[in-house]
N, C-alpha and C positions, 0 to 999 in steps of 0.2 A: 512578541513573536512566539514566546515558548507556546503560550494559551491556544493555539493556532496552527503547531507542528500535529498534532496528531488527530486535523481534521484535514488538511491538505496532505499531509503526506501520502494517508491511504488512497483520496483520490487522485491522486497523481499518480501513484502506486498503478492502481487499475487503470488508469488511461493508458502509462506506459506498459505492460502487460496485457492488456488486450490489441497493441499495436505487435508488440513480440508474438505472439500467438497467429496475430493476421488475422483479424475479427473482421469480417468484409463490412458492416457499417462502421468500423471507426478509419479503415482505410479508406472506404469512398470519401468519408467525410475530411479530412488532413489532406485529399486531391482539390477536392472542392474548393476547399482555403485557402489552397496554394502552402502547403505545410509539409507536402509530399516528401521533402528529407529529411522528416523524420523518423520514414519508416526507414530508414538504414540502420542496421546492428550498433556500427559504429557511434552511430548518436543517441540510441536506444538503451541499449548496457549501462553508462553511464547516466542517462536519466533515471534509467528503472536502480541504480544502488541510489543513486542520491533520493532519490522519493522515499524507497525502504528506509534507508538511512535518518530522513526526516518524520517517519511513522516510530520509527523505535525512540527517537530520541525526544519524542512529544510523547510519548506514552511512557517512557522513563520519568520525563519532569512530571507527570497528570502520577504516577506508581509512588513520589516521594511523596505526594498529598496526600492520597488517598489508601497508601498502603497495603491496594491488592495488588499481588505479584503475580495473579495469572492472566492477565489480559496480555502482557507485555510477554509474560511465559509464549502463551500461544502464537502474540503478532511475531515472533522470533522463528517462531515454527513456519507460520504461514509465509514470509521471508525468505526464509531457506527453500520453499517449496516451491514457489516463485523462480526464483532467481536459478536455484539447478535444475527443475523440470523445463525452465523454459529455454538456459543458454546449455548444462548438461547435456543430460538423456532427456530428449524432449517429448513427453507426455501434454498433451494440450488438455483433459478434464482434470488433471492434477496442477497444473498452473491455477483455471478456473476454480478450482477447489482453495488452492493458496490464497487468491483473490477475494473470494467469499472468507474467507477465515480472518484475513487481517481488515476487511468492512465492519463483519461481523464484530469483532475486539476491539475494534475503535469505536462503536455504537457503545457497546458494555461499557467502554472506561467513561463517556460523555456521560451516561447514567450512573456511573458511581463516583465520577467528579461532581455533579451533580449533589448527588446525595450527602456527600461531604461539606459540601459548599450550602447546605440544608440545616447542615447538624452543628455547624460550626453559631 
């Protein structure tokens, strides 16, 4: 399960965060499916810390392997950026921006898990 935290997380991350946000193709589609309650805050919040939650603490376990501390530095950042622009002061290109950031860092750590996993 650890191996697998810090590839689900982030997209979880982003699904829950584009539903906070109100991204009109990810809500058409959650009406579509009949998933429609999950666009409630109430069951939103709570999804979107536990996916964060699951992005750090898979890139935590992926930081003891491979010993870079800034992909996790930054998924921490893009985290925090997420979570107060989006339930905070709600800025919606700064959410998008937190989103792209913890994709982004979770790509980095699979290529330097990777690369580790090379060398070894």
């Amino acid at each position: 399960m650890k191996a697998y935290l810090d590839k689900i997380g982030p997209l979880g991350t982003l699904f829950a965060a584009l539903c906070c946000v109100g991204t009109p193709g990810v809500l058409a589609f959650l009406s579509a499916i009949g998933a429609g309650f999950l666009i409630n805050d109430a069951i939103l919040l709570p999804l979107l810390i536990l996916f964060l939650a699951a992005s750090l603490a898979g890139l935590y376990f992926s930081f003891k392997r491979h010993e870079n501390r800034w992909p996790l530095i930054l998924s921490g950042i893009s985290a925090f950026l997420i979570l107060f622009f989006a339930y905070g002061w709600f800025i919606r290109p700064v959410v998008y921006l937190g989103a792209a950031g913890l994709i982004g860092t979770s790509v980095w750590n699979v290529f330097l898990k990777r690369r580790y996993e090379a060398s070894i």
